[in-house]
N, C-alpha and C positions, 0 to 999 in steps of 0.2 A: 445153479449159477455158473459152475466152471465149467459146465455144459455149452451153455450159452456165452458165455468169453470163447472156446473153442473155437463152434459155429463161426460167430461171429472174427476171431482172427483169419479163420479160412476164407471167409467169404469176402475178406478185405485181401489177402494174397490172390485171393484169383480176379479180384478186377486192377489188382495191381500188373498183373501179370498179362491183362486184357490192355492197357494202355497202348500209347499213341507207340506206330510202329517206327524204329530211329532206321535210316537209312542206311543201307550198306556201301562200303565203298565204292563196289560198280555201278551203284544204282545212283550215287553222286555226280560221278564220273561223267554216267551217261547224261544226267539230266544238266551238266554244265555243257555239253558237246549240242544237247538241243538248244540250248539258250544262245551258244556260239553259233550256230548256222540260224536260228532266227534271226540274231545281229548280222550274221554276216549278206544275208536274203534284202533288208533295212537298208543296210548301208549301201550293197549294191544299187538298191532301186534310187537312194540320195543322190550318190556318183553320176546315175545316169539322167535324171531330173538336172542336175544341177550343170551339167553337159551339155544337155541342150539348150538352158538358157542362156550359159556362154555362148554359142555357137550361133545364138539368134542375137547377140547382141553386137559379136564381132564386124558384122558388115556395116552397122549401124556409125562403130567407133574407128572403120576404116570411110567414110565418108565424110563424119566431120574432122579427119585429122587432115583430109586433102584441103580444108581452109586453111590450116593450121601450119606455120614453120616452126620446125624445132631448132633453141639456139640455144650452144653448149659453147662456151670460152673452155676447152680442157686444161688450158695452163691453171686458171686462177675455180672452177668452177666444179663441186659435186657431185652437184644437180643441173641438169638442163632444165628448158623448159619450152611448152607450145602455147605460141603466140597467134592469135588470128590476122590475118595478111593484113585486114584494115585497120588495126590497132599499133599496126609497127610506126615507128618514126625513123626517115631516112637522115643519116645524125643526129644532131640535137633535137631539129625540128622548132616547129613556131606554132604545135598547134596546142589547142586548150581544148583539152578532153579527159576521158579516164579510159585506162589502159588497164587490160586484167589479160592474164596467164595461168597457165596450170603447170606446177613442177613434174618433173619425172619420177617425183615421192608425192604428188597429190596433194601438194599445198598448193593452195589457190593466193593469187595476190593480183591486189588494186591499187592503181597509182591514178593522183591523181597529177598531171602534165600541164603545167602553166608556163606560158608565154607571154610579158608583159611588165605594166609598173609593179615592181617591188608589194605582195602581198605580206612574205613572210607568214603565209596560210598553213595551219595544222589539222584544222578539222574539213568536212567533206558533209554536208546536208542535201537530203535528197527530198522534196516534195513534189506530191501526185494528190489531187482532188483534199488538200489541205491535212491531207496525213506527211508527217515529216519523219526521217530518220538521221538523226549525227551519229557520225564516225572520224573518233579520231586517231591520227596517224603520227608515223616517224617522219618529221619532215627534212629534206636536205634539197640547202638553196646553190645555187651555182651561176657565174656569168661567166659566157661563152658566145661572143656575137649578140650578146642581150641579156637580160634576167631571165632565168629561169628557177621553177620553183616544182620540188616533186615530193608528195606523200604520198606514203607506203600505209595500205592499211595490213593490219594482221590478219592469220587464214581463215580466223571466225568472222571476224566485221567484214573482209573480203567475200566471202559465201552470204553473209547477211545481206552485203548491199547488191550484190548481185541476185539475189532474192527479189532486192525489193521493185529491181528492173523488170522481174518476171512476174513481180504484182500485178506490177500498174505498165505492163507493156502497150498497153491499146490506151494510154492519157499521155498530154504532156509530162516530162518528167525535168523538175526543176534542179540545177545543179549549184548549191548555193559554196564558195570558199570564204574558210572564215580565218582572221589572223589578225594583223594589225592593220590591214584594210578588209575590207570585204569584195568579192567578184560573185558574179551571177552569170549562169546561161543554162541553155536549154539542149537536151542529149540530142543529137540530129536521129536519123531514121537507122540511115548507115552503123552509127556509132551502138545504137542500143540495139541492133541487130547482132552484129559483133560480140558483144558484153552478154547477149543470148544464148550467143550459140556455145560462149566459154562457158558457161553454168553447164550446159548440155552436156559438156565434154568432160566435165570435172564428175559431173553425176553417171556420166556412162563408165568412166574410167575408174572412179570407186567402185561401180557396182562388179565392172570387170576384175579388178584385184581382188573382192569379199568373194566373187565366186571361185578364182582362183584359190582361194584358201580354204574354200571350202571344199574344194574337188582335192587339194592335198590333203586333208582330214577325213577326210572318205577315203584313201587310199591305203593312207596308213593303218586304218581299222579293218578295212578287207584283208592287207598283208597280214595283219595281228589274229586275224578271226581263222582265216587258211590255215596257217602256220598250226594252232591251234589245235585246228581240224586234221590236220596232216599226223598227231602223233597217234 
């Protein structure tokens, strides 16, 4: 019996002694320095993917900015911002449309521009083929040579309803003002062209900033992975 206790201790040390082999420092070392230059291989190849699709988008966002003026007040203003040439109003203006921009920080914004009797209008409804969308705004009324009246939508409902122009671009599109009276009309050809090519511009110009951010986080991880690799 104490024969076999013996045996049997022995043959429990030596598969003890057979287990799983623990690594040595160099041998850490080294397999952290491959895992660094396969990051560092990754990140290169993102950097330069992501390089090129800037670089094919840049001509894209130097075309439609030649529609585009940019108006910055520096005394009273943070942000500027780019206006489509047919959207601007020289002064106050008399016309009744909606007017959309893109800031210099990529908020988008929609006004709506009324000339005319007293609406005291806050919302903005857009109807195409009996699909409808309301949006409502900050409104501020003013007389100056006439009534005028101007909502502001926010940068979501701004992006939304420019959306919905690039729904239903090929139908009539119905511009209903809602307030304490009601006005209706119809986007001309010009105007919803315009209000087009702003959605164009806002989506080319975020995608240019995200790549830009992302070619700075590919940079700093290459710097990080070298560095790494350099001790």
């Amino acid at each position: 019996m104490k024969r076999q206790l013996l045996i049997g201790l022995m043959a429990a040390t030596l598969l003890i002694g057979c287990g799983p082999h623990k690594p040595s420092v160099a041998e850490q070392r080294e397999a952290k320095r491959q895992q660094d230059s396969t990051n560092l291989a990754m990140q290169e190849k993102s950097l330069a993917y992501t390089d090129s699709l800037l670089q094919s988008l840049l001509p894209t966002a130097d075309s439609l900015l030649a529609l585009f003026d940019y108006k910055k007040n520096e005394k009273y203003e943070d942000n500027g911002y780019y206006i489509h040439k047919h959207l601007q109003t020289a002064g106050l203006g008399q016309r009744i449309y909606l007017q959309a921009f893109v800031t210099d920080n990529l908020k988008t914004v929609v006004r709506s521009m009324y000339f005319g009797t007293k609406l005291e209008h806050n919302a903005i409804t857009l109807i195409a083929d009996s699909v409808s969308s309301r949006f409502e705004g900050e409104p501020h009324y003013f007389e100056a040579e006439g009534n005028h009246e101007m909502v502001t939508l926010s940068n979501n409902d701004a992006v939304a309803l420019l959306q919905f122009v690039n729904a239903y671009a090929d139908k009539r599109i119905k511009v209903r003002l809602s307030g304490k009276r009601n006005y209706a009309y119809y986007l001309n050809a010009k105007d919803k062209h315009a209000l087009l090519e702003t959605l164009r511009l806002q989506v080319v110009m975020s995608d240019i900033k995200r790549l830009e951010e992302q070619q700075r986080q590919s940079s700093l991880q290459i710097e990080t992975y070298k560095r790494r690799l350099e001790k």
